[in-house]
N, C-alpha and C positions, 0 to 999 in steps of 0.2 A: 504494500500500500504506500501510495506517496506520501512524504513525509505532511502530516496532520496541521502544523504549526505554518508550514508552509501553503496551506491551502487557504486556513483561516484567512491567513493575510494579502493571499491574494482574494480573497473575498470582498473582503474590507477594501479593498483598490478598487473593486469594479462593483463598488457599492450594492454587491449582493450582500443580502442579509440572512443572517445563518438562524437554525431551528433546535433545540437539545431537549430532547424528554428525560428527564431525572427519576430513575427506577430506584427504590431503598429497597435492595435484599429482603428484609426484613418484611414487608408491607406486599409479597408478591408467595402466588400458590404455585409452582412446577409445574403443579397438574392443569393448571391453566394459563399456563404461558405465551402457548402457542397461540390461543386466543387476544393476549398483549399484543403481542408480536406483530397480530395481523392489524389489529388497530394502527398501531405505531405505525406498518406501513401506507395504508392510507393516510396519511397526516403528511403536511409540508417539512414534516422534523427532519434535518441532513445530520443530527447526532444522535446519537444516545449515551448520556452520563449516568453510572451506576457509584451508588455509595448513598452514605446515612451519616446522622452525627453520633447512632448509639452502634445497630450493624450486631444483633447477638448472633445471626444465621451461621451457618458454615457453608451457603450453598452457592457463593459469589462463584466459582468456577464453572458447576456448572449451570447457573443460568447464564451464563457470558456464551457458553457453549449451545447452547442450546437458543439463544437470540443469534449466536452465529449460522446455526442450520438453516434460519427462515429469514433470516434478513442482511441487508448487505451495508446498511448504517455502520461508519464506525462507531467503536463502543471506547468512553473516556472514561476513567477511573475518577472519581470524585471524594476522595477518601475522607473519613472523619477521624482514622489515625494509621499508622502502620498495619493494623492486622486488616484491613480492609486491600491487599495489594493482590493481583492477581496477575501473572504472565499471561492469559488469557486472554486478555483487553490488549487494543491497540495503543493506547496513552494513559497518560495520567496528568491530571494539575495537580502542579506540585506545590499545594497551598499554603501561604504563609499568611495567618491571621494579622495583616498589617494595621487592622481598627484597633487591635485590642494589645496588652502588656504582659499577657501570660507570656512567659518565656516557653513555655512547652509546644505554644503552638504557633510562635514566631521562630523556633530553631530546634526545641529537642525533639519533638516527632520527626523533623526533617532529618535528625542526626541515622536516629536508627531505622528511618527507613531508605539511606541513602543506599549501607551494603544489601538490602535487600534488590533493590532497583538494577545495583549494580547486574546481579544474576540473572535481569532479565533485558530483554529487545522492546519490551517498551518506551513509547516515545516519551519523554518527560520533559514536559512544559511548564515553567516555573510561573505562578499566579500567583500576583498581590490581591487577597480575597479581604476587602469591606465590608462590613457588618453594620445595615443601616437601620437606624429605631425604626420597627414597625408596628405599634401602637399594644403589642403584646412580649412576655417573654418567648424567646422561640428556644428550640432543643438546643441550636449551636448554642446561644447566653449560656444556660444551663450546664451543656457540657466542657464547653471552655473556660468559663467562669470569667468571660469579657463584659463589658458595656458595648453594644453598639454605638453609631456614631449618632450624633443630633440629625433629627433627619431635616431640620431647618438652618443646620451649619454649616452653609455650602463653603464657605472656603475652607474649612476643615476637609471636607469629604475630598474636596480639591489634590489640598497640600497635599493627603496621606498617599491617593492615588496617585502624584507626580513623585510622592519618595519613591512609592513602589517602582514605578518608571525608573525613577533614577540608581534605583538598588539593581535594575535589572532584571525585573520582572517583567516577561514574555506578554502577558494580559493582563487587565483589570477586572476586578472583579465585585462589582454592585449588590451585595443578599440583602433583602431582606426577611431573609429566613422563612424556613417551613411552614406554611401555615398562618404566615403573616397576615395580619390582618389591613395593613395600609402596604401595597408597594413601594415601590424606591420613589421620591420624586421627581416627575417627569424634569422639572427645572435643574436639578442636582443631575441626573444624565444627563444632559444637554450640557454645561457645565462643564464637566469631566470628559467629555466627548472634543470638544471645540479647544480642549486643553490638552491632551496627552497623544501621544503616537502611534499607540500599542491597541491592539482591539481589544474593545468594553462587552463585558459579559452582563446583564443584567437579569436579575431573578428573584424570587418569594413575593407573593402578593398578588400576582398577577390573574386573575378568574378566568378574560374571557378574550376574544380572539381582537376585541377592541385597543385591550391593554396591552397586546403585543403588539400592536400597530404603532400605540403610543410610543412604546419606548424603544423602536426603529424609527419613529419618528424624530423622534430627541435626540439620539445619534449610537444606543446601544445596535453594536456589529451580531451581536448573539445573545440571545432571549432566552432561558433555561423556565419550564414548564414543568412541574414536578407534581403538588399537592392536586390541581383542579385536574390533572389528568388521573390522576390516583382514583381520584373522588368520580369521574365521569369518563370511560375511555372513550366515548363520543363525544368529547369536547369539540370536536375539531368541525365536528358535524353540528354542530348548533345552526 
């Protein structure tokens, strides 16, 4: 497969905009996969990101394989720590919680999952992942033990995503987490969009085929879809 990282960004050139359905292990039957699978393929999704922020399953391998049978999506690794890694998946964001001050998940999950990575042909794609208030606590708060960012403090939301930039991080990355109750604001992407180099991922909060509009509109290169596809796999069909 051609190199992933490489694609993105020529995406991002020719102002296509990219689609990611977010599968959590945890929240999916085996035994009805194949039925996922065929949804996801009717839909305009060009990814599929797999990972969680809690992740108890053991079956990440094979539903990787088994999405691999019936679909030809690449599949990105979206980890919530090292044990969620699979040589299976064609990439991973290699996420660095750049909102928040836990040291574990600004550099030590990265330590020890760097020799695992090593063993594998995964693409690994370094993300500055932002963590923006979205009117609830969501699972990453929870499992991180970070604050999101003010979701009205745009030059904050700014600065962090230009360190990221400037640390060398391959994309940016916009959550407002799982299940959020307010999306990211459309003015804070636009914003961060009009300001950085690198393509903007944006995701949590988003319902309906409107708000994905929205924030392609604003200037997010890639839209992650997770909970309302969870909640309705005929989202797409509304």
């Amino acid at each position: 497969m051609e190199n992933l990282y490489s694609q993105i960004i020529q995406a991002k050139r020719n102002n296509q905009k990219l689609l990611a359905i977010l599968l959590d292990p945890d929240k999916i039957d085996l035994n009805t996969v194949a039925i996922l699978i065929s949804k996801i393929d009717q839909s305009p999704a060009t990814h599929i990101f797999i990972g969680g922020s809690y992740v108890t399953t053991n079956i990440l391998d094979e539903l990787i394989v088994k999405i691999k049978q019936n679909c030809d999506l690449p599949i990105v690794l979206f980890p919530g720590n090292p044990s969620q890694i699979s040589d299976k998946a064609d990439a991973i964001l290699f996420l660095s919680l750049i909102s928040g001050r836990n040291p574990d998940y600004l550099i030590e999950h990265q330590v020890k999952a760097a020799p695992i990575l090593k063993k594998t042909k995964l693409e690994v794609i370094s993300t500055g992942y932002i963590l923006i208030e979205s009117g609830t606590e969501t699972a990453v708060e929870r499992v991180s033990k970070t604050k999101p960012l003010n979701r009205n403090n745009l030059d904050l939301a700014l600065a962090t995503a230009q360190a990221g930039e400037m640390l060398g991080n391959k994309l940016i990355y916009l959550e407002a987490g799982s299940g959020a109750k307010q999306a990211v604001p459309l003015e804070m992407i636009e914003l961060v969009a009009q300001n950085i180099e690198v393509p903007l991922l944006v995701g949590g909060g988003i319902v309906d085929l409107q708000g994905i509009q929205n924030a392609y509109d604003s200037g997010a290169d890639l839209v992650i879809i997770g909970t309302a596809f969870e909640n309705d796999n005929n989202f797409f069909n509304a």
